[in-house]
C-alpha positions in Angstrom: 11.9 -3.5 9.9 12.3 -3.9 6.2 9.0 -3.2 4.1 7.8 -3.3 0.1 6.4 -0.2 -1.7 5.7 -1.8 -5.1 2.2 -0.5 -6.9 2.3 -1.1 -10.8 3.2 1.7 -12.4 0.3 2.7 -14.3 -1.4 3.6 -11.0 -2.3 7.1 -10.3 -0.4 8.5 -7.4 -3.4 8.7 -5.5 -3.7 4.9 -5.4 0.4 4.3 -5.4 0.0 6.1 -1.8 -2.4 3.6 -0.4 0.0 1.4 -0.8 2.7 3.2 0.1 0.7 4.0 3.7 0.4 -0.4 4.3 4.3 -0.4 3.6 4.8 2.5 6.6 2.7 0.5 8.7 4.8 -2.5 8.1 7.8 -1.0 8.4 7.6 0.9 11.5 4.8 -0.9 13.4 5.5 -3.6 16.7 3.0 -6.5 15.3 2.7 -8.9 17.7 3.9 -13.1 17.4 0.7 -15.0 16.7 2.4 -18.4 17.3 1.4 -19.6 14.3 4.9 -20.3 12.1 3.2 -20.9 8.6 0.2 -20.4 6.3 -1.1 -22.4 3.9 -0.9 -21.1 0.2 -1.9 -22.3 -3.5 0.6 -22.4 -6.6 -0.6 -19.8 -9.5 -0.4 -20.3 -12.9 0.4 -17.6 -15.7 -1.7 -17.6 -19.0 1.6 -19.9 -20.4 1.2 -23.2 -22.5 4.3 -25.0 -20.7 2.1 -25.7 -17.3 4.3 -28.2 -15.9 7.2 -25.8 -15.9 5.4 -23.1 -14.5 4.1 -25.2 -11.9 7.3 -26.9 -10.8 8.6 -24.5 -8.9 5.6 -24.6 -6.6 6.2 -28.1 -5.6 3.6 -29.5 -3.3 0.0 -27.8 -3.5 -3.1 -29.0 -2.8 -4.7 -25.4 -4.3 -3.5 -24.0 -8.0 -4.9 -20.5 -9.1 -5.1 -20.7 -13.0 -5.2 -16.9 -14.8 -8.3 -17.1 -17.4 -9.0 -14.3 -19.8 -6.4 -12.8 -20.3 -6.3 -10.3 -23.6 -5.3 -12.0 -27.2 -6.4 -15.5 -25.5 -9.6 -17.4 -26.3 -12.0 -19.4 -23.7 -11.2 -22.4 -25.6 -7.4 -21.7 -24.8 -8.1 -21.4 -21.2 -10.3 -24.5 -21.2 -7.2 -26.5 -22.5 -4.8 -25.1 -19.7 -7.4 -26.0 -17.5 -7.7 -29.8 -18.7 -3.8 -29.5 -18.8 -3.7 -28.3 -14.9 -6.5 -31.5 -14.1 -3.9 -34.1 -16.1 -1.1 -32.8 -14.1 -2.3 -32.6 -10.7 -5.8 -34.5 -10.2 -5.9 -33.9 -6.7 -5.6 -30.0 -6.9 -8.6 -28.2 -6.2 -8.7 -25.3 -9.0 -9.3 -21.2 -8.3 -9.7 -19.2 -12.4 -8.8 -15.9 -11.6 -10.2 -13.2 -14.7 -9.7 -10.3 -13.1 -12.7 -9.0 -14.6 -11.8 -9.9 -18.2 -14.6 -12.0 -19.2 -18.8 -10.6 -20.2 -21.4 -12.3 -18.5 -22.3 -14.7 -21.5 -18.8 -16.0 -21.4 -18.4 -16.4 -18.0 -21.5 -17.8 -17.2 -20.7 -21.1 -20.1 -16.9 -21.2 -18.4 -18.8 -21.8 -15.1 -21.0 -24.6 -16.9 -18.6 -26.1 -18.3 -16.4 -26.9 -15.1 -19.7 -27.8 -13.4 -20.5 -30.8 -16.4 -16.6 -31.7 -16.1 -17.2 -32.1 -12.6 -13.8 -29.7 -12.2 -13.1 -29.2 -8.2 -13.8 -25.4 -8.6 -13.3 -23.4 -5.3 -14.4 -20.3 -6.8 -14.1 -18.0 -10.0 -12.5 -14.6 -8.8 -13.3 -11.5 -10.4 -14.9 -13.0 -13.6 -16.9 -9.8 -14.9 -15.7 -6.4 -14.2 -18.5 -4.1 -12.1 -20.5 -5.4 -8.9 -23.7 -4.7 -10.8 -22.5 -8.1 -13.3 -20.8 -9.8 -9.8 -24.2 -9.5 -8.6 -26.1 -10.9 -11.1 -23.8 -13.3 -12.4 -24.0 -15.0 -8.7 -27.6 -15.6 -8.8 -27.3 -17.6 -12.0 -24.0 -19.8 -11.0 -26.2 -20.7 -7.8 -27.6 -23.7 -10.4 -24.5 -24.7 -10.8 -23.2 -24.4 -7.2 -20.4 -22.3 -8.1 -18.5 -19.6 -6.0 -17.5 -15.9 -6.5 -14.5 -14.1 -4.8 -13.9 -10.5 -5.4 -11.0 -8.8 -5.9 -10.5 -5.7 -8.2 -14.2 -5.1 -6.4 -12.6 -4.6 -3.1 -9.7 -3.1 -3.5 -9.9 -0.8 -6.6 -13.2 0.8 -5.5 -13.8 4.0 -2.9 -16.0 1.9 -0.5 -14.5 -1.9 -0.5 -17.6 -3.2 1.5 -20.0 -2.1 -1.3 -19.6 -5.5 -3.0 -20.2 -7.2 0.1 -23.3 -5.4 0.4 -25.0 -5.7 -2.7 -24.6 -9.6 -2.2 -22.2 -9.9 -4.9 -19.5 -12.4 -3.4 -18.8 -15.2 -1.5 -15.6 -14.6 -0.7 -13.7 -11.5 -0.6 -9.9 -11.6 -1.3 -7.8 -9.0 0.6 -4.7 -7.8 -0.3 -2.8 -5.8 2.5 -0.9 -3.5 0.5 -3.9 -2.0 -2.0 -6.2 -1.7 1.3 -3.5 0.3 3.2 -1.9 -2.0 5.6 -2.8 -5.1 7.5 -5.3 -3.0 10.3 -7.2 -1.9 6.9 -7.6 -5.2 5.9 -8.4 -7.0 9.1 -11.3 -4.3 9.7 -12.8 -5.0 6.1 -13.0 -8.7 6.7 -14.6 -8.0 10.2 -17.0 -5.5 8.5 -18.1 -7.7 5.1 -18.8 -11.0 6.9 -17.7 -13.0 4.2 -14.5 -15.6 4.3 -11.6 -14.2 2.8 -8.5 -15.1 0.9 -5.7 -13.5 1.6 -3.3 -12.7 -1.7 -0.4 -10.1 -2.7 0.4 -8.8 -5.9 4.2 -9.9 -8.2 6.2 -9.5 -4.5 9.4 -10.0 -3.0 9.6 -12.0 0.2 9.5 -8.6 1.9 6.1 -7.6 0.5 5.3 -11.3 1.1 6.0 -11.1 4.5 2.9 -8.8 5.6 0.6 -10.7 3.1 1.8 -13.9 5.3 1.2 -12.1 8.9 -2.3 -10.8 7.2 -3.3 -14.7 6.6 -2.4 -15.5 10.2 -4.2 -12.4 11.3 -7.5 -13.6 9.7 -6.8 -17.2 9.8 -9.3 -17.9 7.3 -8.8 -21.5 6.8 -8.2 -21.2 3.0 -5.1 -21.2 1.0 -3.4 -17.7 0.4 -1.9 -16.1 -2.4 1.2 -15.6 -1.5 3.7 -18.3 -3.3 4.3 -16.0 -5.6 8.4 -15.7 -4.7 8.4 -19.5 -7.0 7.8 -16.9 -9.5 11.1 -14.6 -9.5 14.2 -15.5 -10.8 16.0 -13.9 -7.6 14.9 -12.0 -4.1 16.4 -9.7 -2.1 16.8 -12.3 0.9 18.5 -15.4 0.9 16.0 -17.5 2.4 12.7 -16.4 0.3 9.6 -17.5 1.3 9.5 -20.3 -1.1 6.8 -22.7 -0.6 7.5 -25.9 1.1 4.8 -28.6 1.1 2.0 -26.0 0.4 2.6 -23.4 3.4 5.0 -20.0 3.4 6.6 -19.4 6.7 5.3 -16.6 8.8 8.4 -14.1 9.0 10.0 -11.1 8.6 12.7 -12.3 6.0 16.1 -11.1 6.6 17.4 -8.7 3.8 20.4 -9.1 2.0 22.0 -5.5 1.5 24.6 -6.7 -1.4 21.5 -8.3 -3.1 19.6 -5.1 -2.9 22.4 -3.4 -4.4 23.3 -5.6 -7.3 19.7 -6.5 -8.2 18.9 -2.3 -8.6 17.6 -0.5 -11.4 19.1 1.7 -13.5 19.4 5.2 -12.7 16.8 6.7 -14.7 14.5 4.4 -13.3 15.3 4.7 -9.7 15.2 8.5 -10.3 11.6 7.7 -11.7 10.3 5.6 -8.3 12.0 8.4 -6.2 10.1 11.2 -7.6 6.8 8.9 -7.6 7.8 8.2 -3.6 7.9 12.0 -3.4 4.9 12.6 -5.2 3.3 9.8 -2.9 4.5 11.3 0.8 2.8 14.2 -0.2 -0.3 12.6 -1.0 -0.6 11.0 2.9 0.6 14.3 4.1 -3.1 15.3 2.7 -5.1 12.5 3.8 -3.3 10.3 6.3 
């Protein structure tokens, strides 16, 4: 079936192949049905100021993952779209995903400040950058009762157990295409012992789709991060997997080949993603 090779652009080809191994697998592999039709997922929200607008096209949640730290942006401002996100929708419980952007110092008066606000905190994910801070920022939110999920830690280091192992985490989030493929990520979360949250990077409904059968896979319980179709302005199916009272269906979406065609890039920019698929093959050639 259809699959998604989308790494961001800056990556090194050496990490654009990982992901381009998960979409093979995807693709060309016979997964079985898990009779389980949806998972449960959580709206996210950009670093923006208009929070009911970005919001909306979530509809119903009962999770909302709100981006903190991000560069040019002060705590102060990310306290205020958090307040913002708490007047909105009092019942949502909240995730503040850094990834990695704040020090400790900062972090660590973000974490009491939600705790004295009494804010529903499920975790803070990747709120320092190296599993050495992770670590040690854990012990001290342990006063506060206060969770750490890791992401960048897992998928964006050689060994993704390490953090795991050095007691860094609570939760590990797992992303199928960075870990190369959904078998990848399955063994990691039986390996780290930890509960997971399953999430995907800026997809279409096709890269979606194996961060949804991941989620069913692992059946964690928690709310993925995979709404993230509410996001685009169009897909390249005509029934994306838009979430519907807080769950994603658990399909392979059907493509639509005129959409594919008009929503294409330019020329010199598909000629860029074809050498870099090139560049790529060869890369699993050597280590696949």
């Amino acid at each position: 079936g259809w699959a998604e090779w989308s790494p961001f652009p800056e990556y090194e080809d050496e990490e654009a192949a990982v992901w381009l191994k998960a979409a093979i697998e995807w693709a060309f592999t016979d997964f079985p049905d898990l009779g389980i039709k949806t998972v449960k997922v959580n709206a996210t929200l950009p670093a923006v100021k208009d929070v009911a607008g970005a919001l909306a096209p979530f509809g119903d949640f009962e999770v909302v993952k709100i981006k903190v730290a991000e560069k040019g942006q002060s705590l102060n401002e990310d306290l205020q779209r958090i307040n913002e996100v708490r007047r909105l929708y009092p019942h949502a419980r909240i995730r503040l995903d850094a990834n990695g952007g704040y020090d400790l110092d900062t972090a660590l008066l973000l974490a009491k400040t939600m705790f004295e606000e009494g804010v529903p905190l499920e975790y803070l994910e990747q709120p320092v950058k190296t599993i050495a801070e992770l670590a040690e920022l854990r012990l001290k939110l342990k006063q506060f009762n206060i969770k750490i999920a890791a992401d960048e830690s897992v998928r964006k280091v050689s060994d993704p157990l390490v953090v795991a192992q050095a007691h860094a985490a609570d939760f590990l989030v797992l992303k199928a295409a960075p870990l190369g493929g959904i078998n990848n990520a399955i063994n990691i979360a039986k390996e780290a012992g930890l509960p997971v949250v399953v999430s995907s990077a800026l997809e279409t409904s096709v890269g979606l789709s194996m961060g949804a059968y991941l989620a069913a896979s692992l059946n964690s319980g928690y709310a993925s991060g995979l709404a993230t179709a509410a996001l685009l302005t169009d897909d390249v199916t005509d029934e994306p997997l838009i979430p519907v009272n807080g769950e994603i269906p658990v399909k392979r979406p059907v493509v639509n080949q005129e959409k594919t065609r008009s929503l294409a890039a330019y020329y010199a920019r598909t000629e860029f993603w074809m050498a870099r698929l090139l560049d790529c093959i060869l890369k699993l050639e050597l280590t696949w």
